[in-house]
N, C-alpha and C positions, 0 to 999 in steps of 0.2 A: 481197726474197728471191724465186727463179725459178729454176726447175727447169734454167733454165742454168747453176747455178753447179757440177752435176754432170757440166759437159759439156766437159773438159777434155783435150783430144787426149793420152793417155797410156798409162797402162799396155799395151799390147801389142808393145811397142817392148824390152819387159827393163826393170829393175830401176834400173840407171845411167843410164840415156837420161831415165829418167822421173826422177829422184832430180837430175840435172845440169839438167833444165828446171826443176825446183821450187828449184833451191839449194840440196842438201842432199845432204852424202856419206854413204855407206851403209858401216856395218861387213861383214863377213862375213858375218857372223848373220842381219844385215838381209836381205844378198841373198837366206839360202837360202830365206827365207819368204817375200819377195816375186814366188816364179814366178807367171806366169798360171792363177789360179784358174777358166778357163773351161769347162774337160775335167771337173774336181770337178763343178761344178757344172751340167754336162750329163748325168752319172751321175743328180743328183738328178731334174734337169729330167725324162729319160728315165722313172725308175720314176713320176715323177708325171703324165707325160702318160700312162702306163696306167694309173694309180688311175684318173684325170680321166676317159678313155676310157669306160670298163670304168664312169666314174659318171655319164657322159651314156647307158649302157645301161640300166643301173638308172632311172634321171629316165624314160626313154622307158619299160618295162616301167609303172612303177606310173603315171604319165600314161596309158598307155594303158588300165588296168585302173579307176581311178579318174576320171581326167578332171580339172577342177576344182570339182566338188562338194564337198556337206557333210562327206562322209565322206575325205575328201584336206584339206578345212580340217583337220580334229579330229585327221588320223594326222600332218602335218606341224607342226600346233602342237604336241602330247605330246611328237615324235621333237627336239624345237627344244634341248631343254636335256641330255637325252644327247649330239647333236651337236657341241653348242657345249662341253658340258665335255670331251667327244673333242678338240675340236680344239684349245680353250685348252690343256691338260695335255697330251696325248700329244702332240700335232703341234706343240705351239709352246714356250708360256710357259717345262715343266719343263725342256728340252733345252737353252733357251738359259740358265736359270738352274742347271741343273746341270753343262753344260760347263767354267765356270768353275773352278768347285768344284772340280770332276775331275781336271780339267789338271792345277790348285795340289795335289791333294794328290799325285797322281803324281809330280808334279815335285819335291815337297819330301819325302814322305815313300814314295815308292815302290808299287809293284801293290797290296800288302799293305792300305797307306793307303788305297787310291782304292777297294777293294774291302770295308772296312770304312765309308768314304764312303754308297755306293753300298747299302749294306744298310739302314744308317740312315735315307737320304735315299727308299731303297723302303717303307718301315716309316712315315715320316711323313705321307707320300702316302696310303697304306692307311687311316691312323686320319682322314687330313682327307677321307678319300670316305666311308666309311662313317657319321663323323659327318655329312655333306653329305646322304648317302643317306635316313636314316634322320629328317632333319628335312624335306625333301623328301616322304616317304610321310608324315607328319605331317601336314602343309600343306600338300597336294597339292589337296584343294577349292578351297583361299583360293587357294594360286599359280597353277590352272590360270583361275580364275573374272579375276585380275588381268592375267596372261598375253592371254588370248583371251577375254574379257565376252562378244563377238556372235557366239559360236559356234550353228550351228543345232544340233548333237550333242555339246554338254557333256561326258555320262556317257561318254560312247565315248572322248573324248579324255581324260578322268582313270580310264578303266578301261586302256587305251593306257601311259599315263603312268603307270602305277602298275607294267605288265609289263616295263619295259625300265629302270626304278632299278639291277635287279643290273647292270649295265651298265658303272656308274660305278665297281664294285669291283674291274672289270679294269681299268678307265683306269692305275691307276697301274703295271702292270707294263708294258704297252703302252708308257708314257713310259718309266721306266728304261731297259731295253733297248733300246728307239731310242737313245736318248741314247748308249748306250755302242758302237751300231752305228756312228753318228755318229763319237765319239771316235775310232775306229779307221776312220776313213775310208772303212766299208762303208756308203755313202753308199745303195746300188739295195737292200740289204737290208732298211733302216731307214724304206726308203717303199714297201716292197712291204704291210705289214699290211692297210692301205685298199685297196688292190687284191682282195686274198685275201675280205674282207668286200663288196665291190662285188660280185664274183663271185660271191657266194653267193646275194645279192639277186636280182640278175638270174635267177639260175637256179630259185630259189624263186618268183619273179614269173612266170617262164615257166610253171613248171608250175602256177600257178593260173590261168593266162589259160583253161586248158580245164576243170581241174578244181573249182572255188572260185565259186558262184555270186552271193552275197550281199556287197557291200563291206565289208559287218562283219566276213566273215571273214578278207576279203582283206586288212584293213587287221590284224587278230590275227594270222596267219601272219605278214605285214609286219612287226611286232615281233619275231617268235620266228626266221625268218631273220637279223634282225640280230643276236642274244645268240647265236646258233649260229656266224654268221660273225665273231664279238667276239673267240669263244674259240678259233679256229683262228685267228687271227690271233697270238693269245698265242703261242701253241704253236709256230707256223712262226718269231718272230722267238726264241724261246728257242734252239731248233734251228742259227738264225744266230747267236745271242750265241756261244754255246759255244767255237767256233771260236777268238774271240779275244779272250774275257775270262768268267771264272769267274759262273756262271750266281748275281746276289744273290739272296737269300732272306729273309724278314725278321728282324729282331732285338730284342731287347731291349736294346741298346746304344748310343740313340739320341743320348748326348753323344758325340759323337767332332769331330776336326779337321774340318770343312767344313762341318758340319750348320748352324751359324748363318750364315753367309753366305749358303747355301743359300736360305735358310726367309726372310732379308732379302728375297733377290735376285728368291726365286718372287714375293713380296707385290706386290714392286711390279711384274714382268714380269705379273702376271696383271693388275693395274689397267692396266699400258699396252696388252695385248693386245685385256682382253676389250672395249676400247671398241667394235670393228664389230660384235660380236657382242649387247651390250649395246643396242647401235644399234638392231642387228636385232631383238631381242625388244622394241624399244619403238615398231617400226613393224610388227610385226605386232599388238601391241595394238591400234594405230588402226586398221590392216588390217581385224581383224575388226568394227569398228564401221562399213565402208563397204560390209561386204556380204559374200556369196557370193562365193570365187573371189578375193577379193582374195587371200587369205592365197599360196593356189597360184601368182600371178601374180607375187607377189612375191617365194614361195621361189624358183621356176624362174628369172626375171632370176636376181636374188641368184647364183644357179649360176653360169650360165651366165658373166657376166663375172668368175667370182672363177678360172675356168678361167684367162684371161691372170696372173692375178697369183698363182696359185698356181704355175705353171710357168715363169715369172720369177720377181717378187718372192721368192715364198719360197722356190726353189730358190737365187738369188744370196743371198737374206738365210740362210740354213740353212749356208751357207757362208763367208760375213763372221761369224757367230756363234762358227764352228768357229776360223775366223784370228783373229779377235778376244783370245778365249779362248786363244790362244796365244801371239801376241803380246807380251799385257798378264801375264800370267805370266814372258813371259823381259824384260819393262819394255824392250821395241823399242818406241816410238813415234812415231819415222820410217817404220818399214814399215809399222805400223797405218795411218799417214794416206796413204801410197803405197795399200795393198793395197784399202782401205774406199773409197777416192774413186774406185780403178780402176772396184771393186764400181757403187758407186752410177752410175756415167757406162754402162755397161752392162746395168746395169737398165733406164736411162731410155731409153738406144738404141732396145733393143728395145720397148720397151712402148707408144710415145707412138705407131709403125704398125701396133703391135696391139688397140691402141685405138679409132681410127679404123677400121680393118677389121672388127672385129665388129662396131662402131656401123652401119657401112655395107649389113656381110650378116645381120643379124639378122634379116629378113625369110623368106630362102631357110633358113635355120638353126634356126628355130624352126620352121618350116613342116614341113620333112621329120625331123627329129627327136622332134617331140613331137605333128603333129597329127592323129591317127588315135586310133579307139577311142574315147574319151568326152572327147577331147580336140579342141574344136572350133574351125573358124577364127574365130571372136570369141575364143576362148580367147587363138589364137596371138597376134591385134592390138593384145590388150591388154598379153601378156606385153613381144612386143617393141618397144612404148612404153616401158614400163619400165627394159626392157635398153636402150636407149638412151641413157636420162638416166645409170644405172650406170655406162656406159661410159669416164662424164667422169671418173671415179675414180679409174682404172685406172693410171694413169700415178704417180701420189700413193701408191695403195695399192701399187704396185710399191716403191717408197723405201724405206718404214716399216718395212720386216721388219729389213736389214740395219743402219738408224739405233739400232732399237729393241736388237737383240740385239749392237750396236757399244756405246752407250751404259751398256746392262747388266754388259758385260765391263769397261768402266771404272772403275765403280760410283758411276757417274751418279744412283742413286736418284732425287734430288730431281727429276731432270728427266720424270719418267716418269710423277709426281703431274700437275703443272700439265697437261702433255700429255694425258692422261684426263680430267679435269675439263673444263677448254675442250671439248673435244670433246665430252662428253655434256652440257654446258650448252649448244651450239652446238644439237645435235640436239633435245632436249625443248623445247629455248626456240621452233624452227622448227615440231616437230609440231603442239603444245600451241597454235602463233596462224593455222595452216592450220586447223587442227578439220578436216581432211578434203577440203576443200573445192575441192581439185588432184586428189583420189583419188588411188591408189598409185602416179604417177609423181610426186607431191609429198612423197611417202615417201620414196623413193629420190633426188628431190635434198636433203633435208635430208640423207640419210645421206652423201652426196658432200660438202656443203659441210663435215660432219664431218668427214673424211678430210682433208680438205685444211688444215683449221684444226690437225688434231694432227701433219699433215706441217711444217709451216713452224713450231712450236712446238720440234719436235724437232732441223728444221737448224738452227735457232739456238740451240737448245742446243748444242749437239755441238759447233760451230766455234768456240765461246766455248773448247773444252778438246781440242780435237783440230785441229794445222794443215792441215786439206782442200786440195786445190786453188782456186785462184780461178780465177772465171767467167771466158770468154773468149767475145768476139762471133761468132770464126770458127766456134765449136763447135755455139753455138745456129741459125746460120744453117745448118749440117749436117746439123741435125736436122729443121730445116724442109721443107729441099728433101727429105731421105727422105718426111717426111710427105706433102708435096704431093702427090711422086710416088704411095704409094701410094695416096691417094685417086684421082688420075687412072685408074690403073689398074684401081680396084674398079669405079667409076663406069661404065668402059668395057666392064669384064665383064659388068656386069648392063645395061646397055643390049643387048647384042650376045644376052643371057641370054634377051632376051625374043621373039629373032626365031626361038628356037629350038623346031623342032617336037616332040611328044612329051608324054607323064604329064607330071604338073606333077612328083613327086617326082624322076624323072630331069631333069628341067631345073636343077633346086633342087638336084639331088647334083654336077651337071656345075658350078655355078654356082661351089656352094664348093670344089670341088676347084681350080678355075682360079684364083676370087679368093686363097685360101691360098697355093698353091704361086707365082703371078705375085706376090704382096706379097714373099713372102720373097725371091724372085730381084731382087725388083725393090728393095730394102732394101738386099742388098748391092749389088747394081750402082749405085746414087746412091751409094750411103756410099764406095765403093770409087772412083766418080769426083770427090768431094767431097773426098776424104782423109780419110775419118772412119777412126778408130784401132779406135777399137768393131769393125768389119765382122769382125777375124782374128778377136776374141773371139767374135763370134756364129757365124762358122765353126767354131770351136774345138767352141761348143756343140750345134751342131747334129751333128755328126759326132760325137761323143760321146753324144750320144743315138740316134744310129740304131745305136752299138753296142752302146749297152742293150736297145734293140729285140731285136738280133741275137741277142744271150746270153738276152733273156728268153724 
């Protein structure tokens, strides 16, 4: 198994061209859902590279207010399980376990259905947070003492942890209406929420940089910017529902047609989801037993490379989620392995030079982003150690999104158990015989060989019950020479980077702006001399983001 086998010169060529190279004739039907989904999914790319933006300003604001101190351990371990259940339910697991759902009941039983769907599936959401909530504030001692034991400020991070629980009682409207943003193909709408809450951060961070003198307090504001920016995020995506689907409300009516499929679908979508996150909270436990600063060193990586995979990965995966779901409802399963394999050979495209490129300028990128204010250069050398070994991820972590919410729509269940399990016995079994003894870049490669163990679990699932394309040699060897190429060219940047006169932060601003824009021209131009198929898609998506730019 090899990340080649998604590299199969196709989809951008139309529907028959691709369907006559596989063997396989396409109805009608087939055709109309097999267009190039690259434009879709440069709408999402788009509103997510300004979340992503707008949350590299936020990282630098509280980096610079904080630094890596005691008080940045205690506010990023508290803020670790709000986060993570934001992202597992709103941003991930519910949409692609509710799309399903949605589709089949529109499809079978009309607006009416999908909107009695949708109140139910809001209502159960509600009672599984607040019971979540409320055993959480219960055991908030025990879980934060389990969580983070070598904390230097305990009290601060379960006083912290105890202010941001109402947190989780917006999660589930935040999830519905993405979801139904989603289903209607208001794809920039559905990823602006995290933007809007970025936003606020940032601007509550600014104004304490002058007015806020004590990091206790800073790190209390820090909580109450984020529940302020939770709830204007509500509010602005209700604003967007409206438009094109009846705003749900909850219910007392919780058997209705979808809700069990549902409530199957979330179980196992949130067991295959939260393994990185799960990951994460079991490398910040060790974290804080190697000291001061770990925890910070490893939130910051952690960020910083989940940027590529957030703006691929889960923008193509948020999209094979949405085809999937549609698809497997009209029972096309020729288009499904046309449309998914285009998916995944374009995931990989991109990501395996975006990988290599951050690994490369991680230097210059952490330096002028985060190292100012209490944020010191031993801070930056540690962190970008870390973002280094992440980097190997990246490529793995790109796949999963589209496999996982491909899989889902199938109702793949069982494949989503073992894939979870492996992976978090890969990761505890690795932390648990290091004891520490790599420090936080031996964290972060057991969290990569995680990734990779639940990547190759899941394409061999899939291909066992979905005909994918087969691997070709010319395709891998496409991908190569892109990569080379961009490494030559970073390599050359930062050699040339360094004869340059000037502030270190102007060299380090000049650095990335050259390495960024010369990888991407320099991606298409090999892929475009190579014949790679991928280059129109990555044009597609690039240009589709810049008119999300435009309109944003």
């Amino acid at each position: 198994i090899s990340p080649a086998s998604f590299l199969i010169p196709c989809s951008c060529r139309g529907a028959d061209s691709v369907a006559a190279e596989e063997g396989v004739s396409l109805t009608a039907a087939d055709r109309s859902v097999t267009k190039d989904s690259s434009s879709r999914a440069g709408s999402v790319t788009g509103a997510l590279l300004i979340s992503r933006l707008l949350g590299l300003g936020r990282d630098m604001v509280l980096n610079m207010l904080l630094g890596a101190g005691p008080t940045s351990d205690a506010l990023r371990a508290a803020m670790k399980i709000p986060s993570m259940f934001r992202d597992l339910v709103a941003e991930g697991s519910v949409s692609a376990a509710f799309l399903p759902s949605f589709e089949e009941q529109k499809v079978t039983g009309g607006l009416n259905a999908a909107l009695r769907f949708s109140r139910a599936a809001l209502t159960l959401l509600l009672l599984g947070s607040t019971i979540t909530a409320v055993l959480l504030w219960h055991f908030a001692p025990a879980w934060m003492q389990q969580l983070a034991p070598g904390l230097e400020k305990p009290q601060l991070a379960l006083q912290l942890f105890n202010g941001l629980l109402p947190f989780l009682l917006m999660v589930p409207f935040l999830a519905i209406l993405r979801g139904l943003l989603l289903a209607a193909d208001r794809n920039r709408s559905a990823m602006a929420a995290q933007a809007l809450q970025n936003a606020t951060l940032i601007g509550a961070g600014l104004w304490m940089v002058s007015e806020v003198q004590t990091p206790e307090l800073v790190a209390s504001g820090w909580t109450w910017a984020f529940l302020i920016g939770a709830a204007g995020s509500v509010g602005m995506l209700a604003i967007s529902c409206r438009t094109v689907h009846p705003i749900p409300l909850p219910t007392l009516r919780l058997r209705t047609a979808g809700t069990g499929r549902f409530c199957r679908d979330l179980i196992f979508q949130l067991l295959a989801s939260s393994v990185t996150y799960i990951n994460s909270l079991m490398a910040i436990h060790f974290a804080t037993l190697i000291g001061t600063g770990a925890v910070t060193y490893l939130d910051n990586a952690f960020r910083f490379h989940f940027l590529p995979v957030a703006l691929i990965g889960v923008a193509l995966g948020t999209i094979a989620g949405v085809d999937a779901a549609r698809l497997v409802a009209r029972k096309q399963s020729r288009a499904l392995a046309i449309r998914i394999g285009r998916n995944l050979r374009n995931a990989l495209f991109i990501s395996l030079p975006a990988a290599v490129g951050l690994a490369m300028l991680a230097d210059p990128l952490i330096r002028v982003l985060l190292q100012r204010g209490q944020f010191t250069a031993a801070d930056t050398t540690e962190t970008v150690e870390v973002l280094k070994i992440f980097c190997l991820s990246i490529p793995f972590a790109c796949l999963c999104p589209a496999l996982i919410r491909t899989s889902m729509a199938m109702g793949l269940r069982t494949l989503l158990m073992p894939a979870s399990v492996a992976a978090l016995l890969v990761n505890w079994t690795l932390l648990t015989s290091m004891e520490g003894r790599w420090g936080v870049p031996g964290l972060a490669a057991a969290s990569v060989i995680s990734t990779m163990t639940s990547w190759i679990i899941f394409e061999v699932g899939i291909r066992k019950h979905l005909a994918l394309p087969r691997p070709r040699i010319a395709a891998v060897f496409r991908n190569l020479c892109v990569v080379v190429a961009v490494a030559l060219e970073t390599s050359i940047v930062l050699q040339l980077s360094q004869q340059v006169p000037g502030p270190t932060w102007v060299v380090d601003l000049l650095t990335l702006t050259a390495g960024v824009s010369l990888g991407i021209g320099i991606t298409i131009v090999v892929g475009r001399a190579t014949g790679a198929p991928e280059v129109r898609a990555l044009q597609k998506l690039l240009r589709s983001v810049v008119r999300v730019f435009h309109r944003s």
